[in-house]
Backbone as CSV, one residue per row, in Angstrom:
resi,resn,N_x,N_y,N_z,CA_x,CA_y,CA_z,C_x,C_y,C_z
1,UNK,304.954,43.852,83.133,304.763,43.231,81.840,305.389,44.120,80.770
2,UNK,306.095,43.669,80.016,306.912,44.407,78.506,305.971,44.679,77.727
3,UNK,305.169,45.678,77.553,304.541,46.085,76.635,304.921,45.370,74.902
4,UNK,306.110,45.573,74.952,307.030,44.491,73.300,306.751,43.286,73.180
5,UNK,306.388,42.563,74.576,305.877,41.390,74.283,304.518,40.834,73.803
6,UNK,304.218,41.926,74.012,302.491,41.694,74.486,302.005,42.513,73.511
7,UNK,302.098,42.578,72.337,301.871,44.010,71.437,300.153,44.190,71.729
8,UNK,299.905,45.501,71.691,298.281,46.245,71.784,297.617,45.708,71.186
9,UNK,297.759,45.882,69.501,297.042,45.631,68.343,297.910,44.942,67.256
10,UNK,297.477,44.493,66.301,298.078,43.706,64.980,298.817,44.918,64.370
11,UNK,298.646,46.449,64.515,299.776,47.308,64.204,301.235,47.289,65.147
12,UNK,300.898,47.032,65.623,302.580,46.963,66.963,303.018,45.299,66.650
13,UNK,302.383,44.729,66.172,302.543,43.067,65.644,303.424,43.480,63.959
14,UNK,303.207,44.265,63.700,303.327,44.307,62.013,304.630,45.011,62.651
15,UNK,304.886,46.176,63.164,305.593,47.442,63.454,307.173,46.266,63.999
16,UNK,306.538,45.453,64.815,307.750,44.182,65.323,308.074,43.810,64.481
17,UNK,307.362,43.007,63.713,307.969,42.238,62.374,308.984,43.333,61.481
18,UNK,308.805,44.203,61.529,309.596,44.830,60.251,310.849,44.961,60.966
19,UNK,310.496,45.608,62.340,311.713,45.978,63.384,313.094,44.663,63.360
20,UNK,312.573,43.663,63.179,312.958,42.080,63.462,314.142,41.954,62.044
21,UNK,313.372,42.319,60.544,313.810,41.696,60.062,314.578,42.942,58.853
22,UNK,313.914,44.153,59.605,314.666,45.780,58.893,314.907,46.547,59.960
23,UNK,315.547,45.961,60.357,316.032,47.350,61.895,316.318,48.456,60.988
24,UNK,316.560,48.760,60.154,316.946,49.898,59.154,315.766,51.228,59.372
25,UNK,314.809,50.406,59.019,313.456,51.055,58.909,313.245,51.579,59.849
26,UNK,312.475,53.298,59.443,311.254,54.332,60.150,310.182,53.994,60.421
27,UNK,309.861,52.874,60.877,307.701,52.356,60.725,307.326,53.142,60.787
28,UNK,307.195,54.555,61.803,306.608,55.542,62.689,305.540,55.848,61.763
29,UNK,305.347,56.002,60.325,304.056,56.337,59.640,303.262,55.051,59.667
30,UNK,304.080,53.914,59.403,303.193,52.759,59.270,302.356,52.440,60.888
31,UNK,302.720,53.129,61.902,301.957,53.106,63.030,300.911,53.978,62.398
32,UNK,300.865,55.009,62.657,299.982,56.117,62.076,298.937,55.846,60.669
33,UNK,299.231,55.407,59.938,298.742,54.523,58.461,297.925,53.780,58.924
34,UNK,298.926,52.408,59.299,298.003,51.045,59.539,296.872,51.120,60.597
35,UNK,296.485,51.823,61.238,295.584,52.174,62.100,294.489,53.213,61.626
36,UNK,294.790,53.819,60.786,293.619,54.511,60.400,293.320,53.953,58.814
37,UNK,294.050,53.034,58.327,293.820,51.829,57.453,292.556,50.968,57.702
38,UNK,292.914,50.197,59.386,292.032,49.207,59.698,290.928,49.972,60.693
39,UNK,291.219,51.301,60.877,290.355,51.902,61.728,288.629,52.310,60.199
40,UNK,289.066,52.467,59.294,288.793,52.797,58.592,287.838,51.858,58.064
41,UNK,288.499,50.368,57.697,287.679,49.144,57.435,286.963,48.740,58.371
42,UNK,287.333,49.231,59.387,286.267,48.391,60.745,284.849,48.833,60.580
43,UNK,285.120,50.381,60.418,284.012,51.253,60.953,282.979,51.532,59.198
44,UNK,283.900,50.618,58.515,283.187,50.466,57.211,282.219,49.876,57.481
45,UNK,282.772,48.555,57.718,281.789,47.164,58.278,281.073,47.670,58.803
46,UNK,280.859,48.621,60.345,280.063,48.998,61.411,278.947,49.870,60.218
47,UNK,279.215,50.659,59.945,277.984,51.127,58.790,277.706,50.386,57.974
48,UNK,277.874,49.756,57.093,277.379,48.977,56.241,275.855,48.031,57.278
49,UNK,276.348,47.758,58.424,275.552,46.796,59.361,274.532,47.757,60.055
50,UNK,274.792,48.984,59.618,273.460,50.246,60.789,272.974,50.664,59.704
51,UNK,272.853,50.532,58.388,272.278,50.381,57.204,271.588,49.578,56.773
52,UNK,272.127,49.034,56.758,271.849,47.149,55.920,269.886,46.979,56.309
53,UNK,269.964,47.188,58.008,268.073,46.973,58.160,267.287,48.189,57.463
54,UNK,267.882,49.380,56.706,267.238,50.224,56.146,267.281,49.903,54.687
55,UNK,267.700,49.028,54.453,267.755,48.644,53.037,269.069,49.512,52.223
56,UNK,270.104,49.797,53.028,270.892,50.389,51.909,271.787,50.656,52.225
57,UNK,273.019,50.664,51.035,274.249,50.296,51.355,274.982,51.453,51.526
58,UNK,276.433,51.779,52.268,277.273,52.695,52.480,276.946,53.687,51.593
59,UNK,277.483,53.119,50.220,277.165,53.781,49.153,276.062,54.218,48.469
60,UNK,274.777,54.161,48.583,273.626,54.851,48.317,272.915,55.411,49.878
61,UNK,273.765,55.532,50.661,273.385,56.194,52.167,274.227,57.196,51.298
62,UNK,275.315,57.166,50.923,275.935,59.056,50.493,275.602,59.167,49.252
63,UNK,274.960,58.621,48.666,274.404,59.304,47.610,273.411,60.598,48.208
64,UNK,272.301,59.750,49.132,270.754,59.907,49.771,271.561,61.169,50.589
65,UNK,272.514,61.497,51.616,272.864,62.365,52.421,273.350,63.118,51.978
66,UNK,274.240,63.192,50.789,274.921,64.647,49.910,273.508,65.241,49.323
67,UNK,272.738,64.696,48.830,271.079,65.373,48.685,270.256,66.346,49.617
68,UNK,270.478,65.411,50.711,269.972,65.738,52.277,270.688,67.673,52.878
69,UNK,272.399,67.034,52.789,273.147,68.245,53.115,272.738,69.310,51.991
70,UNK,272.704,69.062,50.852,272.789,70.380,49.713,271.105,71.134,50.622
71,UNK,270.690,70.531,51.197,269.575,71.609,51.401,268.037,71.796,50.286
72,UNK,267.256,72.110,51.042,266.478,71.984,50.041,265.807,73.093,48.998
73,UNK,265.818,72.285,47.573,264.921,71.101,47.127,265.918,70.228,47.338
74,UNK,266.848,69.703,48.055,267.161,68.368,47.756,267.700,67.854,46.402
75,UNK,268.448,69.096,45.601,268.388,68.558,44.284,269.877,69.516,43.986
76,UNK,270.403,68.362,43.179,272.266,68.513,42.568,272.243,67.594,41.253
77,UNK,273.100,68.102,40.400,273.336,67.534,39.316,273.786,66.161,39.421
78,UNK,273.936,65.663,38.298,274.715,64.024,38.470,275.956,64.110,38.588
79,UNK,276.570,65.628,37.793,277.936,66.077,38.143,278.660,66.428,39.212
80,UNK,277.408,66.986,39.807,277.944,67.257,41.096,278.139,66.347,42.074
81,UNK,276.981,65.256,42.277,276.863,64.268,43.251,278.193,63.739,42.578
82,UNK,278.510,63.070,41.520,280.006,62.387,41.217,280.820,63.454,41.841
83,UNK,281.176,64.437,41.177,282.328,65.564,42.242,282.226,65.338,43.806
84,UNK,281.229,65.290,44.636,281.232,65.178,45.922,281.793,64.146,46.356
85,UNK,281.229,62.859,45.671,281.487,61.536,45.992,282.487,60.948,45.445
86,UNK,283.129,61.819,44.755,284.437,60.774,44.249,284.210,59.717,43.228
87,UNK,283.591,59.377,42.459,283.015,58.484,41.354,282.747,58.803,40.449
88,UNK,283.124,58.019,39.279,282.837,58.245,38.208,281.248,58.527,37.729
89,UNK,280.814,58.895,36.734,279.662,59.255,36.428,279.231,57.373,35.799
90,UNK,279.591,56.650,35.694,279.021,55.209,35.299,278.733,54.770,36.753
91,UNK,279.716,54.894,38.132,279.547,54.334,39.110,278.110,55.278,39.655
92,UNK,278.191,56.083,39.488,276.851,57.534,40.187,275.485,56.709,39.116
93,UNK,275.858,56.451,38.307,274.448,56.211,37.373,274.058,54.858,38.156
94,UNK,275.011,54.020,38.231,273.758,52.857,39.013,273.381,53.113,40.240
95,UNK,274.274,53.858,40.701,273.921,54.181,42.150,272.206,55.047,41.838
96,UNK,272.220,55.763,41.159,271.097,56.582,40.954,269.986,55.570,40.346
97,UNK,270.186,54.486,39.520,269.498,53.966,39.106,268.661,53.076,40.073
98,UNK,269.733,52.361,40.954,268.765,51.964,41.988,268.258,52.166,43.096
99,UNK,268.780,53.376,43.386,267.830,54.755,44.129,266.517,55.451,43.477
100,UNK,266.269,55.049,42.306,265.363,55.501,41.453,264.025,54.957,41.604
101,UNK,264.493,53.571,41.166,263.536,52.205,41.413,262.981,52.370,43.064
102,UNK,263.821,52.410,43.854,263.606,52.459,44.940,262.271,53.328,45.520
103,UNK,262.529,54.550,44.652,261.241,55.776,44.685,261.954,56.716,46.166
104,UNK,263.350,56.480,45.829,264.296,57.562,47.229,264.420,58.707,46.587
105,UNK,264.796,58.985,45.319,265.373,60.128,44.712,264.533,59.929,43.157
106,UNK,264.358,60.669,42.658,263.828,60.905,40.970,264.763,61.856,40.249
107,UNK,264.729,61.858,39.023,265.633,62.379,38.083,264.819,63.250,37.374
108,UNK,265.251,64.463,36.973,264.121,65.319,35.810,265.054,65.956,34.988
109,UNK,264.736,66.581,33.866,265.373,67.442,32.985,265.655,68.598,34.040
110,UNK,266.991,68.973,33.702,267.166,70.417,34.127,266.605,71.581,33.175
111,UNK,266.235,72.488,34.306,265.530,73.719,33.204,266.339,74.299,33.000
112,UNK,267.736,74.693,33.280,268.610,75.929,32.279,269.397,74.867,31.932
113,UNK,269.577,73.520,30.988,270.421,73.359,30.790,269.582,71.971,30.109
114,UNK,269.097,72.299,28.634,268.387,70.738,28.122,268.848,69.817,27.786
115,UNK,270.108,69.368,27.933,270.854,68.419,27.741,271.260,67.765,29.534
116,UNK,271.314,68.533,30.363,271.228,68.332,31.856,270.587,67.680,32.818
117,UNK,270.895,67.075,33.405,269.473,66.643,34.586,269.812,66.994,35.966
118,UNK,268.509,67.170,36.892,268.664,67.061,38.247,268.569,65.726,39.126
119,UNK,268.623,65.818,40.051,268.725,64.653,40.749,267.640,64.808,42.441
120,UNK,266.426,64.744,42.637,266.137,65.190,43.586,265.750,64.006,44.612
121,UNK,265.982,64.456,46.132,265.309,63.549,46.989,264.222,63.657,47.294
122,UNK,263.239,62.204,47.394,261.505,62.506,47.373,261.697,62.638,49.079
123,UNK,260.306,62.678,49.362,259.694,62.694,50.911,260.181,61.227,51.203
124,UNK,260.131,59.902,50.417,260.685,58.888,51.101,261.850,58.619,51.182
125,UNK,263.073,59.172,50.269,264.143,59.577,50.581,264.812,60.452,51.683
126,UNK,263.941,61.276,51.696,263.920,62.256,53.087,264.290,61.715,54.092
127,UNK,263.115,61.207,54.383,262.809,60.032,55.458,263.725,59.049,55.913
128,UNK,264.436,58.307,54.870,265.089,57.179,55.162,266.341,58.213,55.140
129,UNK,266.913,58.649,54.862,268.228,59.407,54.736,268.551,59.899,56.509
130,UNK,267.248,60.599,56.716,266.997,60.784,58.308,267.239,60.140,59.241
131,UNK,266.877,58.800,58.979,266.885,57.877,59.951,268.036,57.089,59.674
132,UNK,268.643,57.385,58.616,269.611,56.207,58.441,270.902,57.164,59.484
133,UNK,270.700,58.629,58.465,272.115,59.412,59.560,272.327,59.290,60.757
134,UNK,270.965,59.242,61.920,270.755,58.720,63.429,271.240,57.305,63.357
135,UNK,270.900,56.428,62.858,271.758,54.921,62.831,273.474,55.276,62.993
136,UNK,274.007,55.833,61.267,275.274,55.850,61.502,275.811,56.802,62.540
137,UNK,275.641,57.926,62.835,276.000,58.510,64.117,276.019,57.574,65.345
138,UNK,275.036,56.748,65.567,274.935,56.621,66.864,276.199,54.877,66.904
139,UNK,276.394,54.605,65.947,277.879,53.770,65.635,278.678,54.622,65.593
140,UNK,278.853,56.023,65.441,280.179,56.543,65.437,280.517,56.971,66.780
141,UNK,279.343,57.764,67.800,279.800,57.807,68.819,280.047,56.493,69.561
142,UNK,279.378,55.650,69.769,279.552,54.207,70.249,281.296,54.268,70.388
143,UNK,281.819,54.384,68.927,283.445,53.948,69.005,283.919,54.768,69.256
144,UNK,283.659,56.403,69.348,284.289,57.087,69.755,284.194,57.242,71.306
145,UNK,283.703,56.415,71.574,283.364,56.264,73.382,284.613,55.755,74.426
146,UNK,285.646,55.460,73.390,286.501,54.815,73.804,288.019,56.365,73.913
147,UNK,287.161,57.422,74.361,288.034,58.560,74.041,287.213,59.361,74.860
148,UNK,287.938,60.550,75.589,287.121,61.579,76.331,286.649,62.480,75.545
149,UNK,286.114,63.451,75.685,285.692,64.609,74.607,287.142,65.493,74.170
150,UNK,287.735,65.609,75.359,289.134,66.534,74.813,289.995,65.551,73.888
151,UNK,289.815,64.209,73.862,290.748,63.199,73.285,290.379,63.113,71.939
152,UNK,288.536,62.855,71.648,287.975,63.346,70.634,288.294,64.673,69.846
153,UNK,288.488,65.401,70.175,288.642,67.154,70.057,290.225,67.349,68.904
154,UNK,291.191,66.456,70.276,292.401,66.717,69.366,292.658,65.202,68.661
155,UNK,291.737,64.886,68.045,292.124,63.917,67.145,291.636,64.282,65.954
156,UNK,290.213,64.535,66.205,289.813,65.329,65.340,290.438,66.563,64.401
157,UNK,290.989,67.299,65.221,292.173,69.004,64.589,293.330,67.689,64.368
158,UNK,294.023,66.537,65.156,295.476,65.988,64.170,295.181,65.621,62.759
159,UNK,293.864,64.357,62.747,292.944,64.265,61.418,293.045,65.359,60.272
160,UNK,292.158,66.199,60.721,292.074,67.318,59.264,293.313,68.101,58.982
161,UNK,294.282,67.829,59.981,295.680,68.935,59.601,296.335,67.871,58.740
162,UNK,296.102,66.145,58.957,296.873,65.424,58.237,295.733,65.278,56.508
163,UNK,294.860,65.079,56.890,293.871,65.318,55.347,294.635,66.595,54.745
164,UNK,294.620,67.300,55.546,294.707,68.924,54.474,296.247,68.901,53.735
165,UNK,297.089,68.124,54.817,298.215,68.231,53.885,298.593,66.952,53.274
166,UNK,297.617,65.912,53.109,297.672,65.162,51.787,296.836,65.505,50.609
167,UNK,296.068,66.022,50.902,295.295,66.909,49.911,295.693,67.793,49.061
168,UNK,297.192,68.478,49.473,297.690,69.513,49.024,297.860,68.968,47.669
């Protein structure tokens, strides 16, 4: 069987099409891209759905876990949680706002800084943050099941060598 005929995935489908109608063209990144594009959206979906029965979305699961990681008290500025997370301080405020309501995290004046606030996770934040990280882990190995541990290993070191030098 011709592997060309039969393409793997909708990236070797896309990678044909261009081949077809730009023989000119390098795809070789758009292999590399479009796959960790849709690898990316898949495994969005897959969390959003190992969440969803805990009541909460991608995005206030990393609010709740950058809390979790800082260690405890469980407590980072609003500046900081935006710096970690990549968001603006309007997008961090609703996020916080309805983490608030929720009774996951509470807000207080900072003491060296009276114009400042903290941001802390309660015991029921704790809790759900806990159980939610065992949810999404146990979807990440699931898909990473489809890989040996050494296959895992060096995808992992190609990954962060390609982050680090778009990052630059």
């Amino acid at each position: 069987m011709n592997p060309q005929a039969h393409p793997q995935d909708p990236v070797d489908a896309i990678v044909e099409q261009w081949a077809a109608v730009r023989p000119d063209l390098d795809t070789s990144a758009m292999e590399v891209f479009g796959r960790i594009f849709r690898l990316s959206r898949a495994m969005g979906d897959r969390m959003e759905k190992a969440y969803a029965p805990l009541g909460l979305s991608r995005g206030e699961f990393d609010v709740l876990a950058t809390l979790r990681r800082a260690g405890e008290p469980y407590t980072l500025s609003p500046r900081e949680l935006s710096a970690t997370l990549m968001l603006t301080t309007g997008g961090m405020t609703g996020r916080l706002d309805k983490l608030e309501r929720a009774g996951l995290l509470r807000r207080s004046p900072d003491p060296h800084d009276r114009r400042g606030l903290r941001v802390t996770l309660t015991e029921q934040g704790l809790d759900l943050v806990d159980r939610a990280v065992g949810s999404g882990l146990a979807v990440e190995r699931e898909a990473l099941s489809a890989l040996n541990a050494q296959q895992a290993d060096q995808l992992a070191d190609l990954l962060r060598e390609l982050l680090r030098s778009t990052e630059r």
